[in-house]
C-alpha positions as CSV (number, residue, x, y, z in Angstrom):
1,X,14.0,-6.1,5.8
2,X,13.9,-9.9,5.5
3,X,14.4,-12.0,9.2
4,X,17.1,-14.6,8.9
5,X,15.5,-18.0,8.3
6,X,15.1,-20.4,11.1
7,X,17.4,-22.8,11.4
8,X,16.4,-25.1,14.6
9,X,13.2,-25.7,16.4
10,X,15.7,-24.6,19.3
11,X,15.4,-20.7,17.3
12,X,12.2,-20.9,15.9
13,X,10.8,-21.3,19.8
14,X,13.4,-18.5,20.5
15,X,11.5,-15.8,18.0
16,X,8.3,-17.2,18.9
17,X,9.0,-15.9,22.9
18,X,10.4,-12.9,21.3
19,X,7.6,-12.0,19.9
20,X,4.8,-12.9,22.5
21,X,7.4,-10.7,25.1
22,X,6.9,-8.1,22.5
23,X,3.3,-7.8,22.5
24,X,3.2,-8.0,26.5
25,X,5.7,-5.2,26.2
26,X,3.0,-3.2,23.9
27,X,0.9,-3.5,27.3
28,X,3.6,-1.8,29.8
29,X,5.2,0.9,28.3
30,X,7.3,3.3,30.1
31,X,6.4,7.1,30.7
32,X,8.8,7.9,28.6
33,X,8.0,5.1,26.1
34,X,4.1,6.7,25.9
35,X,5.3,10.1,25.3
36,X,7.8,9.2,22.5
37,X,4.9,7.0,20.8
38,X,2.5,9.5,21.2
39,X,4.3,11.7,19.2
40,X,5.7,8.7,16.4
41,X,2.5,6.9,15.8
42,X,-0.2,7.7,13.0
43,X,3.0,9.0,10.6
44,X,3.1,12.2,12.8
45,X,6.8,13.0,12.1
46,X,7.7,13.2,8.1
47,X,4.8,10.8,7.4
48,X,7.0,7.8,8.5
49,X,5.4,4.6,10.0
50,X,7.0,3.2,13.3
51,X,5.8,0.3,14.9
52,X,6.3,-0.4,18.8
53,X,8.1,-2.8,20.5
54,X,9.1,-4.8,17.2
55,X,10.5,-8.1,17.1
56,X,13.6,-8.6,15.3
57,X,15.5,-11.7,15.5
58,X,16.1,-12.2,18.7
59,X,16.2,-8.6,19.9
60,X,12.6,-6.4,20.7
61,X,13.4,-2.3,19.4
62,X,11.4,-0.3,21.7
63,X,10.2,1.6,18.4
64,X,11.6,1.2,14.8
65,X,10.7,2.6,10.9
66,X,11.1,-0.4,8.6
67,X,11.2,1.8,5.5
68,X,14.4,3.7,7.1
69,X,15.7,0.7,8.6
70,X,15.6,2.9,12.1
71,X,15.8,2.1,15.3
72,X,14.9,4.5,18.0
73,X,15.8,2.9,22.0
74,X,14.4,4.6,25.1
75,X,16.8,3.6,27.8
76,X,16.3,3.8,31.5
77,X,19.0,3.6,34.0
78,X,20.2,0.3,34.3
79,X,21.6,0.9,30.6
80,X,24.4,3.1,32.4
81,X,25.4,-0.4,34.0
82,X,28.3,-2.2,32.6
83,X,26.9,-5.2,31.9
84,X,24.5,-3.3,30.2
85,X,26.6,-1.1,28.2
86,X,28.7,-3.8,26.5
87,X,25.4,-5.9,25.8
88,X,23.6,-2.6,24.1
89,X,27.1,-2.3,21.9
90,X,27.1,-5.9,20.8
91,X,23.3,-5.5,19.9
92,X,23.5,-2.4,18.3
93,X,26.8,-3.7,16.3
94,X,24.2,-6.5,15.0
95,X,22.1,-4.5,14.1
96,X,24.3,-2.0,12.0
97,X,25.3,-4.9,10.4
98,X,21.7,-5.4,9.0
99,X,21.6,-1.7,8.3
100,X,20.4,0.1,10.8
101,X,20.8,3.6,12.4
102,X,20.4,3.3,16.1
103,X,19.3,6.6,17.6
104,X,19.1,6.0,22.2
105,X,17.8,8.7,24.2
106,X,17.6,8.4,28.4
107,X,14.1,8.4,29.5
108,X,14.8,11.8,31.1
109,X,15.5,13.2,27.7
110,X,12.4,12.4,26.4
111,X,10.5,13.1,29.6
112,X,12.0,16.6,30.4
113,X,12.7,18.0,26.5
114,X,10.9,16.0,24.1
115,X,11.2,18.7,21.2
116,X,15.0,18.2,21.4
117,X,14.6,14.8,20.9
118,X,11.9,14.8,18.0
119,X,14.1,17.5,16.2
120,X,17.0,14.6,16.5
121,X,14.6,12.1,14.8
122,X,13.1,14.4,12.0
123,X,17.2,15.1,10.9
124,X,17.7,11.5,11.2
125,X,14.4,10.7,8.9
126,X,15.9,13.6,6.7
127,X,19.4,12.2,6.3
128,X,18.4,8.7,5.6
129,X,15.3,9.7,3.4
130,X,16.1,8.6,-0.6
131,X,17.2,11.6,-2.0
């Protein structure tokens, strides 16, 4: 998937901070974040690669498969806030727009039934998969 060009210094600074939060990110993940990545990295599920906490544009994906164009959120609780809501809808309507499928599971999902979730991401890898 290509990244927009840069069209400002104003934007180019922008992704640059988006992509140093990124990496600080990498250092602090959530419980819920190391379990789920525990289980995604090294190709463990369908041999697919996912990268963590991946700039792109202007948004950070808590984990995301290039090759499928998939992005996989872990959200904690202040995503149940309004606010919150409307901005995750507006994000995840960008990036639909660019292609992606946007699978979100609460932390306690992953934290309390982890198979239920994995099985929801191998049908997901299935579905998109070139057939």
């Amino acid at each position: 998937m290509r990244q927009r060009e840069v069209g400002s210094i104003g934007e180019l600074k922008r992704l640059v901070d988006v992509r140093v939060r990124a990496r600080e990110m990498r250092k602090t993940p959530t419980p819920a974040e190391m379990i789920l990545w525990e289980t995604l990295r090294d190709r463990k599920i369908l041999d697919k690669k996912f990268r963590r906490q991946f700039a792109l544009d202007c948004f950070i994906l808590d984990f995301y498969c290039q090759e499928l164009k998939l992005v996989i959120e872990v959200d904690g609780e202040i995503h149940s806030e309004p606010g919150q809501v409307a901005h995750d809808e507006n994000r995840d309507g960008y990036l639909r727009s660019l292609g992606c499928t946007i699978l979100r599971f609460p932390n306690e999902a992953v934290i309390r039934d982890l198979r239920t979730a994995i099985l929801k991401i191998a049908d997901t890898i299935d579905a998109l998969k070139p057939k």
